[in-house]
N, C-alpha and C positions, 0 to 999 in steps of 0.2 A: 727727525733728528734735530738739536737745539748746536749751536755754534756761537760760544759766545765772542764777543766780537770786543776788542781795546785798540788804542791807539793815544797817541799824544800824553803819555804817562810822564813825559816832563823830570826824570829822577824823582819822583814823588812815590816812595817805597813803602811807605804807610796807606796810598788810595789803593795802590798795584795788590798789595796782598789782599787787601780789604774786599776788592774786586773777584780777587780770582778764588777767595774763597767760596764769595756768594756765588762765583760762576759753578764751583764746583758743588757745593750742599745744597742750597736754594736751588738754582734753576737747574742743575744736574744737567751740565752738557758735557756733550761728547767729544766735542774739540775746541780749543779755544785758537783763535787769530789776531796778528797784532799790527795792525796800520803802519807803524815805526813812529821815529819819534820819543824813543827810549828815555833819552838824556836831552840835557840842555834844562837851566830857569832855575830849577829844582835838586835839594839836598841831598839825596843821598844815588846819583847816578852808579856808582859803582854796582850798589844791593839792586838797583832796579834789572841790570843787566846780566848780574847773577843768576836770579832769581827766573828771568824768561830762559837761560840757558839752562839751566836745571830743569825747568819743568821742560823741557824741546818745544817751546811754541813757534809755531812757523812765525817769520816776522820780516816786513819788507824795510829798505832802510830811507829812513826819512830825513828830512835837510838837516834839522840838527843831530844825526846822528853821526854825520860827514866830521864835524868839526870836533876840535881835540880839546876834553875832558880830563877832569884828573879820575883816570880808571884805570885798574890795574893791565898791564900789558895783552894778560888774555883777554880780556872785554875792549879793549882797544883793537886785537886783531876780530874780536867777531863782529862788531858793527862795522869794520872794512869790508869784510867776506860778505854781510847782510845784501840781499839781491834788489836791486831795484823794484823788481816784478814777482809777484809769487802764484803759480795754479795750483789748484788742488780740486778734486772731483767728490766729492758725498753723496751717498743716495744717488749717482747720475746727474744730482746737480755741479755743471762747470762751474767752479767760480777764479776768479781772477784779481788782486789784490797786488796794492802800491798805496804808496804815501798820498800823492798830492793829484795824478791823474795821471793816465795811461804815459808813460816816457818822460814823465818831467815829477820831483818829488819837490818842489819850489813852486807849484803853480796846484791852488786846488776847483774842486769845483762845487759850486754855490750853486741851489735849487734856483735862485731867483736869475741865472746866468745860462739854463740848459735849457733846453727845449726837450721833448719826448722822442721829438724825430732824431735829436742829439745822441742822447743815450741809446735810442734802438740801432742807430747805424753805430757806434759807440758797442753796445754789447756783440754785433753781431762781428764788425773788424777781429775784435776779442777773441771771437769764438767763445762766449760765455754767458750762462746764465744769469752771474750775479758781479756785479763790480764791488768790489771793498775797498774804501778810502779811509782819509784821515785829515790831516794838515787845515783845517780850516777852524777847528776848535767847537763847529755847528753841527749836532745829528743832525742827517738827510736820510731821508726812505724815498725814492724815486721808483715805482714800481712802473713799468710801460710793457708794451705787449713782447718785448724778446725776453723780459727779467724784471732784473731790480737793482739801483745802484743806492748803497748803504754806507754811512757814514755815522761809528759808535758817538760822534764828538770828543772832546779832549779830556782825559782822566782824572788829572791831577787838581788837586783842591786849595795851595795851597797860594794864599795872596800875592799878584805878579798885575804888570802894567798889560798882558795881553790875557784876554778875558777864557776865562775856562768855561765849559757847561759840565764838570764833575760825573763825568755819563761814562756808560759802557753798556752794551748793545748785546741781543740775543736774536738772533737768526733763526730760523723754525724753516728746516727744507725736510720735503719738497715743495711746500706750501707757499714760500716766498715769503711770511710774512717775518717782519721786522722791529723789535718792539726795544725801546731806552729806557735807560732806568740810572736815577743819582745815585752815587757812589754814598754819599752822606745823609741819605733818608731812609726809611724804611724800605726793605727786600718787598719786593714784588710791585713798589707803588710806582709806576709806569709815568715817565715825562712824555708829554704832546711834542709831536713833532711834524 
């Protein structure tokens, strides 16, 4: 089963659709998830927040999505309501999903800052197979012996003083594997991560 994976869409309503089309025809997955990080930077935050509510995408809520937007009154109450924390189980795989890392959406985590033994006592507190992040704007694939901790990087394309990597991510469970892909390049051609 395929789980496509976004986060940090910034109000950027032109990469979000662009995204969730190719998540839908191209790579044909079965559910898609969303880091948070809705709004904030980017133009058209309202349509961005529509548009995840419409489709029901589960979606945890991220630092900028704390702060006040000009959105319309119901998109101001769903990013309140948005959970810090979000589970959801597939195939038997646990997974587990938040903005920036486990109880804090202001704080993320950098491959170059974890250890293995971090994540594995990390998945195992969780009770989880897979960690899903966002907030750092860098895909991460971190696979260690309890799972794997994954991070699609930041979606939005569109010129800002904090840097984007234009990516959004597909998930493949049971399998655990992990694979990125530019939002502005050719479907299916895979960024190194």
């Amino acid at each position: 089963m395929d789980i496509g994976i976004i986060s940090d869409v910034h109000g950027d309503y032109d990469a979000l659709e662009h995204a969730l089309d190719r998540l839908d025809r191209f790579h044909r997955v079965k559910q898609v998830l969303c880091a948070g990080d809705l709004v904030g930077r980017g133009p058209h935050p309202d349509d961005v927040v529509q548009l995840i509510r419409q489709r029901g995408i589960p979606t945890v809520r991220g630092n900028h999505d704390e702060w006040n937007y000009a959105l319309s009154p119901e998109n101001k109450d769903y990013l309140r309501e948005l959970p810090l924390e979000w589970r959801g189980i597939f195939d038997g795989v646990s997974i587990y999903m938040c903005h920036g890392k486990p109880g804090n959406n202001l704080w993320g985590l950098y491959r170059d800052h974890i250890s293995d033994t971090l994540l594995n006592m990390m998945l195992n507190s969780l009770r989880a197979d897979v960690l899903v992040t966002g907030h750092t704007h860098m895909p991460l694939f971190a696979r260690v012996k309890r799972g794997c901790v994954v991070n699609p990087g930041s979606l939005y394309t569109f010129p800002n003083v904090r840097a984007t990597s234009r990516t959004y991510g597909v998930l493949r469970i049971p399998e655990l594997e992990f694979a990125v892909y530019d939002v502005t390049t050719a479907p299916g051609e895979r960024v190194a991560i």
